[in-house]
MDAnalysis code that builds the backbone (N, CA, C; Angstrom):
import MDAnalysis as mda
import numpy as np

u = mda.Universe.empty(426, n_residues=142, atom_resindex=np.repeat(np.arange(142), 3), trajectory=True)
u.add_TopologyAttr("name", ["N", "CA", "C"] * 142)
u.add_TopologyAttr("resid", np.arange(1, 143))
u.add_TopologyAttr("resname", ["UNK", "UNK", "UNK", "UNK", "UNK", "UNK", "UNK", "UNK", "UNK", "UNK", "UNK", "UNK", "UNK", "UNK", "UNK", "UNK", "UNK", "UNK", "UNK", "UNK", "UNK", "UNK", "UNK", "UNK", "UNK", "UNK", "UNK", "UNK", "UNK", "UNK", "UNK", "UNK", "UNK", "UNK", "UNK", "UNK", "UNK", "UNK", "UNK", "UNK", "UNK", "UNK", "UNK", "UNK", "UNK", "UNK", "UNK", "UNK", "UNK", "UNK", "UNK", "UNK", "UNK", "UNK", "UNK", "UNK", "UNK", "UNK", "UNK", "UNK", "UNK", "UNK", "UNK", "UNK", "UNK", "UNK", "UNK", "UNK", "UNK", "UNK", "UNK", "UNK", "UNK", "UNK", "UNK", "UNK", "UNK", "UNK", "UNK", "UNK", "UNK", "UNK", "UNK", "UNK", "UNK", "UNK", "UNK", "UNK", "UNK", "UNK", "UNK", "UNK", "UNK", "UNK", "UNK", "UNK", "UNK", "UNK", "UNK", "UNK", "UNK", "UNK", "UNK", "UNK", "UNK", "UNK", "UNK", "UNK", "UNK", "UNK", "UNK", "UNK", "UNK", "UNK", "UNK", "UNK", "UNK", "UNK", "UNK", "UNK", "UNK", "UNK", "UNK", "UNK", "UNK", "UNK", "UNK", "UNK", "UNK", "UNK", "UNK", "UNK", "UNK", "UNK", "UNK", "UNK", "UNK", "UNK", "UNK", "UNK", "UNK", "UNK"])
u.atoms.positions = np.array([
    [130.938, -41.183, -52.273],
    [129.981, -40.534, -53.144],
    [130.392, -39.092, -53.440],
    [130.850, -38.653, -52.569],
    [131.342, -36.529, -52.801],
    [132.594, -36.935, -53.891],
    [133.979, -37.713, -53.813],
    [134.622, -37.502, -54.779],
    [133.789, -38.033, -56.107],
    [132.930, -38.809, -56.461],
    [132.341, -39.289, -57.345],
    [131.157, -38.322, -57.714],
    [130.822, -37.298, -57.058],
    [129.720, -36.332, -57.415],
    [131.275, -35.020, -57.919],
    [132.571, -35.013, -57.184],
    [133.145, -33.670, -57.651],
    [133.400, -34.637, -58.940],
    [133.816, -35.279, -59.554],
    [134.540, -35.950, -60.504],
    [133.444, -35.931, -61.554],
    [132.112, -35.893, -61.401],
    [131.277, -35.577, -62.445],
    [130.493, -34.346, -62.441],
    [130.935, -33.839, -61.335],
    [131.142, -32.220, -61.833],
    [131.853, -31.636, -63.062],
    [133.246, -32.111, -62.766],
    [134.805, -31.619, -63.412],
    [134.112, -32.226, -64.951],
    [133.921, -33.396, -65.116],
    [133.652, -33.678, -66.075],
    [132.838, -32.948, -66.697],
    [131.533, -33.016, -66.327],
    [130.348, -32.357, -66.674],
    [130.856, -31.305, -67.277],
    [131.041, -30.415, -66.222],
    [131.604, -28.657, -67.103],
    [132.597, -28.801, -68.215],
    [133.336, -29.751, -68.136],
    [134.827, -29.548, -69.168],
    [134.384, -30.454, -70.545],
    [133.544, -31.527, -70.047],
    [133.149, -32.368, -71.548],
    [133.705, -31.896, -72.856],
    [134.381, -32.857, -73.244],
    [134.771, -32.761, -74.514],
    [133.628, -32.736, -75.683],
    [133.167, -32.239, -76.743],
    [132.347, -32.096, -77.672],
    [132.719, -33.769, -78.259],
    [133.591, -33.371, -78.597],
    [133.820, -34.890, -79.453],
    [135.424, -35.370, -79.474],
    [135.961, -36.630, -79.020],
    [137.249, -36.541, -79.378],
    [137.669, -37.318, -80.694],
    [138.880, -37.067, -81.158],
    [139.092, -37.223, -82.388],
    [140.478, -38.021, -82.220],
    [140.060, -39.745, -82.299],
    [141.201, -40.501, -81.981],
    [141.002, -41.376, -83.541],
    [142.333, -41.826, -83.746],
    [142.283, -42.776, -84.922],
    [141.743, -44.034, -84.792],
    [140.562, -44.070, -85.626],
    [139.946, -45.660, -85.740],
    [138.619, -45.412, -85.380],
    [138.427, -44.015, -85.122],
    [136.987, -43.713, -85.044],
    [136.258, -41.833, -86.465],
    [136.933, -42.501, -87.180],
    [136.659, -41.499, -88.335],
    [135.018, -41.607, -88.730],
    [134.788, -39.982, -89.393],
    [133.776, -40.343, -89.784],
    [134.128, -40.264, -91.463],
    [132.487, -39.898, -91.886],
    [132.764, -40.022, -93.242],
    [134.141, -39.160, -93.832],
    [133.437, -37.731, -93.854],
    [134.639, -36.853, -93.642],
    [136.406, -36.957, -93.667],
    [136.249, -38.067, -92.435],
    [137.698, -38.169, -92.119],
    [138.186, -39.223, -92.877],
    [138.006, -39.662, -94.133],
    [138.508, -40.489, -94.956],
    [139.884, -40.638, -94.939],
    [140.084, -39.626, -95.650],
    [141.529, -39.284, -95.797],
    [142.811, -39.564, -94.572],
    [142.290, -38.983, -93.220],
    [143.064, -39.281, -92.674],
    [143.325, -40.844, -91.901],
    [142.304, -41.526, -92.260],
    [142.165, -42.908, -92.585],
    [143.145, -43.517, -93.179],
    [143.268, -42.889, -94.741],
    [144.153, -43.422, -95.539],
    [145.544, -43.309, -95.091],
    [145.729, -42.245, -94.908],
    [146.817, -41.738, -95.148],
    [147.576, -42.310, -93.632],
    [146.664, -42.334, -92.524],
    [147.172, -43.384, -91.444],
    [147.755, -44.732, -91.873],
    [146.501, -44.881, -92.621],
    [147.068, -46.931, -92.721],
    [147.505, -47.158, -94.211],
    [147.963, -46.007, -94.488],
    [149.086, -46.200, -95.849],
    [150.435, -45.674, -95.260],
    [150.837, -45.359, -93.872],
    [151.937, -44.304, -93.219],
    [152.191, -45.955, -92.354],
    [151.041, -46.421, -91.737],
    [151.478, -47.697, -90.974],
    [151.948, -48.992, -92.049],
    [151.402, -49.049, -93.070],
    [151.803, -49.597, -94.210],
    [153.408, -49.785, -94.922],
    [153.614, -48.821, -94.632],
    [155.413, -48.047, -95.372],
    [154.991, -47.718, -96.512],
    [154.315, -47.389, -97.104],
    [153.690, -47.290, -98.608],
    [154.433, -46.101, -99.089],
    [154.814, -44.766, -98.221],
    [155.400, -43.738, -98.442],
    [156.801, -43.373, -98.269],
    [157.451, -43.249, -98.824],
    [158.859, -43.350, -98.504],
    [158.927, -41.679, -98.228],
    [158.173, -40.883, -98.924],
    [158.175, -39.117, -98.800],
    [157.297, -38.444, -98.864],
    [157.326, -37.179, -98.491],
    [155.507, -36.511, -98.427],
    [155.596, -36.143, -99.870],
    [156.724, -35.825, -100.696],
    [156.294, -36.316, -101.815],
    [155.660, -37.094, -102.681],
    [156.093, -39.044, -102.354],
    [154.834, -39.294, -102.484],
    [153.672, -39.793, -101.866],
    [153.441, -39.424, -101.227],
    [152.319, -39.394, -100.345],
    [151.020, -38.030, -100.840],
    [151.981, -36.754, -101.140],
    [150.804, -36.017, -102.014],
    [150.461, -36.331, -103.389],
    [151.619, -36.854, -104.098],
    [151.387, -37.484, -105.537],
    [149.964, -38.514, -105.433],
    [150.207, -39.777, -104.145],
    [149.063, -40.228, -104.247],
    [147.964, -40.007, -104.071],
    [147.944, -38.699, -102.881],
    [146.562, -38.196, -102.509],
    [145.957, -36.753, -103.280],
    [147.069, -36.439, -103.985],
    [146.407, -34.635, -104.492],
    [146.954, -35.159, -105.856],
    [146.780, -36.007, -107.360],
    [147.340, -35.963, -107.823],
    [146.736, -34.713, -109.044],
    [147.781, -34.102, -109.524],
    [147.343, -33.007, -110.551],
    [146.498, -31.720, -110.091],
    [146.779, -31.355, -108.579],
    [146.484, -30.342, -108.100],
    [147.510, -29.582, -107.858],
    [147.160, -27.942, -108.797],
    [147.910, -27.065, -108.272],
    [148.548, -27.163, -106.962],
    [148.114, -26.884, -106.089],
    [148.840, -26.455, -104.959],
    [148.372, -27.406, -103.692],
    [148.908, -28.434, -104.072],
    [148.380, -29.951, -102.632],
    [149.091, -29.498, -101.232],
    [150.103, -28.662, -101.370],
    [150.928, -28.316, -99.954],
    [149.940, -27.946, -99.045],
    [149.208, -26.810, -98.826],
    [148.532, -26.999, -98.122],
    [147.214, -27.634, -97.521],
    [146.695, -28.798, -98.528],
    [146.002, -29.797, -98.262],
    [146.699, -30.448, -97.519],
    [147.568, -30.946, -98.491],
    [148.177, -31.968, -97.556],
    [148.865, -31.441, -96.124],
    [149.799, -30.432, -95.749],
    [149.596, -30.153, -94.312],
    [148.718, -29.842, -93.385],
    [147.945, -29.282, -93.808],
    [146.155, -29.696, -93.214],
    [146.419, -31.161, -92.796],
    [146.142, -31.744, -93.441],
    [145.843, -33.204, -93.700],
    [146.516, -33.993, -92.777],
    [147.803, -33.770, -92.654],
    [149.262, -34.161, -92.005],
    [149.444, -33.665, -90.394],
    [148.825, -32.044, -90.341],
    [148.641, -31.374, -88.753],
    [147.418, -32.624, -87.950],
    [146.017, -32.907, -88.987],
    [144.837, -33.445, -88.328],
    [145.271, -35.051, -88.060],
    [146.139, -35.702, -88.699],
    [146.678, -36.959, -88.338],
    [147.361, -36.813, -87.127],
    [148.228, -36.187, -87.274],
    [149.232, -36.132, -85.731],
    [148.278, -35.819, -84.809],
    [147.608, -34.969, -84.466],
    [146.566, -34.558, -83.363],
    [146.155, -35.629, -82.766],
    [145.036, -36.386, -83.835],
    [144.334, -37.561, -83.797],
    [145.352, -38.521, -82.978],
    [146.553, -38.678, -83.661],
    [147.685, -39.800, -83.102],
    [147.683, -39.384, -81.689],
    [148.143, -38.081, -81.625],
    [148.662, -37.676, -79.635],
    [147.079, -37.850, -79.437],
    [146.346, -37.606, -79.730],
    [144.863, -37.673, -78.773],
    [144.260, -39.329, -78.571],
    [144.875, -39.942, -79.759],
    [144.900, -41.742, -79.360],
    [145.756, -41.975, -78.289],
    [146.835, -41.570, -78.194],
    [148.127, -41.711, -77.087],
    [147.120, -42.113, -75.643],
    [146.397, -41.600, -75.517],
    [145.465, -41.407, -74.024],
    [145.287, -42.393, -74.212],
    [144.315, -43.196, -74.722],
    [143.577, -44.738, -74.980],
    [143.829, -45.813, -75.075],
    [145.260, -46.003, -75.423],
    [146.054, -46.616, -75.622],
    [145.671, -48.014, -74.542],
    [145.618, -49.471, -74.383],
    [145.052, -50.130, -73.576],
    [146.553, -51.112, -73.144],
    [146.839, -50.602, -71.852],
    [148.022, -51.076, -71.836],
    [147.859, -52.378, -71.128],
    [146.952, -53.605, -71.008],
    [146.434, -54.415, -70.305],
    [146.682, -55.691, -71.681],
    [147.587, -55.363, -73.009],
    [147.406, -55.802, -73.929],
    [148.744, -56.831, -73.379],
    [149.145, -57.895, -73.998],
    [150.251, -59.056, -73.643],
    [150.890, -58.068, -74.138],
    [151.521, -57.344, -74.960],
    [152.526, -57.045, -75.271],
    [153.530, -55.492, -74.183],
    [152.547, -55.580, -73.126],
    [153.391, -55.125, -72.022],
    [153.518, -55.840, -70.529],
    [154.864, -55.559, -70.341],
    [155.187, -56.499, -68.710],
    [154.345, -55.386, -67.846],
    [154.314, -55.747, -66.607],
    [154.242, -55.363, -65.290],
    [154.671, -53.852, -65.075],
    [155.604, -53.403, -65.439],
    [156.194, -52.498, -65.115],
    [156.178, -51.357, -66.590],
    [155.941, -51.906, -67.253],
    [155.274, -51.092, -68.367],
    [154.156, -50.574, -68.331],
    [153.331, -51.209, -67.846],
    [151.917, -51.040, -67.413],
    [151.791, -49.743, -66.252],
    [152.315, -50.260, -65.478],
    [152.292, -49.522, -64.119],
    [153.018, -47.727, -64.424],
    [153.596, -47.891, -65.723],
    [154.473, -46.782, -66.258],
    [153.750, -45.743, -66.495],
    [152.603, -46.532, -67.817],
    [151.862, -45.428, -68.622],
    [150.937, -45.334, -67.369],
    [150.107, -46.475, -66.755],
    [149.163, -46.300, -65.770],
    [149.343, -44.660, -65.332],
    [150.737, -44.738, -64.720],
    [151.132, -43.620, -63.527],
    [151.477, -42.260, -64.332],
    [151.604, -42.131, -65.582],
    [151.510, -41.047, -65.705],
    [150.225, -40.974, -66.540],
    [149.441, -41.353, -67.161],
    [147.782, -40.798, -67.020],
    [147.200, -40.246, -65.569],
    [147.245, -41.167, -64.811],
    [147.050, -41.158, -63.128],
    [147.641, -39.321, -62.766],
    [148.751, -39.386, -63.521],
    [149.558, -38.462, -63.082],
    [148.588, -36.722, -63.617],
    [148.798, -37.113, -64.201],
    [147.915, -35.876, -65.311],
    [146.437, -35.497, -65.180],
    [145.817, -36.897, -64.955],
    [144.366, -36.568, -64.096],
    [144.465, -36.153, -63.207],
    [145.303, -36.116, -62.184],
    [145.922, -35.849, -60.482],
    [145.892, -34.090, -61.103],
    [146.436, -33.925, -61.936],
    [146.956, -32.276, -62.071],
    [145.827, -31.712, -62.641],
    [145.229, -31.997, -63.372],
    [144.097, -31.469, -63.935],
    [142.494, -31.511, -62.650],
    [142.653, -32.730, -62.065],
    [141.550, -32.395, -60.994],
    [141.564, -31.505, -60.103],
    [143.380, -31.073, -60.135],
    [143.525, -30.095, -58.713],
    [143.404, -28.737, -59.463],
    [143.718, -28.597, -60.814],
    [143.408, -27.535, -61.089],
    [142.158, -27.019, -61.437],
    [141.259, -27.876, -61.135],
    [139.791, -27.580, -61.602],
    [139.247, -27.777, -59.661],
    [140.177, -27.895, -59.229],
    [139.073, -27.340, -57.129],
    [138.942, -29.586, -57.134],
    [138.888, -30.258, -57.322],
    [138.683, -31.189, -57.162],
    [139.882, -32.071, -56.000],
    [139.756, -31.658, -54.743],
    [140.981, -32.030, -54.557],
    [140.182, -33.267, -53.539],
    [139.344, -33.205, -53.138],
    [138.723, -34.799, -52.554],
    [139.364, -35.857, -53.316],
    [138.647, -35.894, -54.829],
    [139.301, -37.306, -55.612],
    [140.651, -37.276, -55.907],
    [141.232, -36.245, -55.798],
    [142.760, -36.036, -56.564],
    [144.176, -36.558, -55.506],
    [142.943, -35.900, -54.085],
    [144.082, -37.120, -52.990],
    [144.632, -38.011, -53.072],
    [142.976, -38.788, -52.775],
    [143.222, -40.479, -52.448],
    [143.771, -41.198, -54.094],
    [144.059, -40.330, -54.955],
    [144.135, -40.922, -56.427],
    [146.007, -40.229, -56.160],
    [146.553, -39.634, -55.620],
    [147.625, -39.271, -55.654],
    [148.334, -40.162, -54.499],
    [147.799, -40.307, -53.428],
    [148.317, -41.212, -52.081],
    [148.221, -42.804, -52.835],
    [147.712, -43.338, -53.672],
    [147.722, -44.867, -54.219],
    [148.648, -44.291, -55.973],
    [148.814, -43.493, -56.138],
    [150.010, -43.235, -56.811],
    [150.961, -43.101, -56.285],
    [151.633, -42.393, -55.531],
    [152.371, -42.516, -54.728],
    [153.168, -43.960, -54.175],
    [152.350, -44.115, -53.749],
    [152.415, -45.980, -53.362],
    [153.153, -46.764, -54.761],
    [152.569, -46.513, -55.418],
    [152.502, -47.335, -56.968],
    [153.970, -47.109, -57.306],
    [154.442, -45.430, -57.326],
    [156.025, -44.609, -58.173],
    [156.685, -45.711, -56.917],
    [156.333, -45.239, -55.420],
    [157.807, -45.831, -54.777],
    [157.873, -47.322, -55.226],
    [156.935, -48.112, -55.195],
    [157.226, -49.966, -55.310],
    [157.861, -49.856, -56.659],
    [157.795, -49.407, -57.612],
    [158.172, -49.300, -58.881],
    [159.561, -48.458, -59.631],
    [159.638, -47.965, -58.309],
    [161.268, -46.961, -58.419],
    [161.035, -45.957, -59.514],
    [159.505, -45.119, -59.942],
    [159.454, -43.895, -60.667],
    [159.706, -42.564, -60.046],
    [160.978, -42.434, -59.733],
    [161.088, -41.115, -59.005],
    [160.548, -39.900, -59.701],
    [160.525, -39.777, -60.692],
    [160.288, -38.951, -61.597],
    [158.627, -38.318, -61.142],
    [157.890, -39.929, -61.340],
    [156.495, -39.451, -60.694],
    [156.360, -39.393, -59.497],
    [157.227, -39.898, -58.180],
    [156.853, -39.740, -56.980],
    [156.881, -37.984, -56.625],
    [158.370, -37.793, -57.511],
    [158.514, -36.333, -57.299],
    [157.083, -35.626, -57.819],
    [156.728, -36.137, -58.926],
    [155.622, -34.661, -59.275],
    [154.092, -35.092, -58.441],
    [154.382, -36.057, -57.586],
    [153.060, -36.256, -56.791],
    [153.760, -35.467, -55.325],
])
């Protein structure tokens, strides 16, 4: 119960307002809607045309469209987290990959917020996890 009361501590105080992953747009975020599943599409061969289709006959689309282009990528690395790696299209050891470095990153972020009850026993069953799996990489940063 104490690591599960510090862990919604950490949370509590740090709460995100809102996160901003692709596939959960609002009205607003139209655009970067489009411009996602016209980019997953191949529809664009250049940001040339890619602003032709989205700014057409506007003076100055450059900086729309890099606006536009910065708030997609974000969205993309901030989907990266969510990602559900429990899907068939990863083995065993793929799984256990991304697992361990999310694992890994919560581990660093709980210790840097005083949480070190949950960040242990979540680093000692990581630990476990890098050696059976030969991730030296993460055994080292645990």
């Amino acid at each position: 119960m104490e690591q599960l009361k510090e862990l919604v501590n950490v949370v509590t105080k740090n709460k995100a307002k809102r996160i901003d992953i692709v596939g959960q747009e609002d009205a607003g975020d139209s655009l970067i809607l489009k411009l996602y599943d016209a980019l997953a599409a191949g529809n664009f061969a250049s940001d040339d045309e890619a602003i032709a289709h989205f700014y057409p006959g506007h003076d100055k689309p450059a900086p729309n469209y890099n606006r536009l282009k910065r708030k997609l990528r974000q969205r993309l690395l901030n989907t990266l987290f969510f990602i559900d790696v429990n899907q068939t299209g990863f083995n065993e050891t793929q799984k256990a990959y991304y697992s361990s470095y999310k694992e890994v990153t919560a581990i660093k972020i709980l210790k840097g917020r005083g949480a070190t009850k949950v960040a242990l026993p979540l680093a000692e069953k990581l630990l476990s996890q890098a050696l059976k799996f030969e991730f030296t990489d993460i055994a080292v940063n645990v």
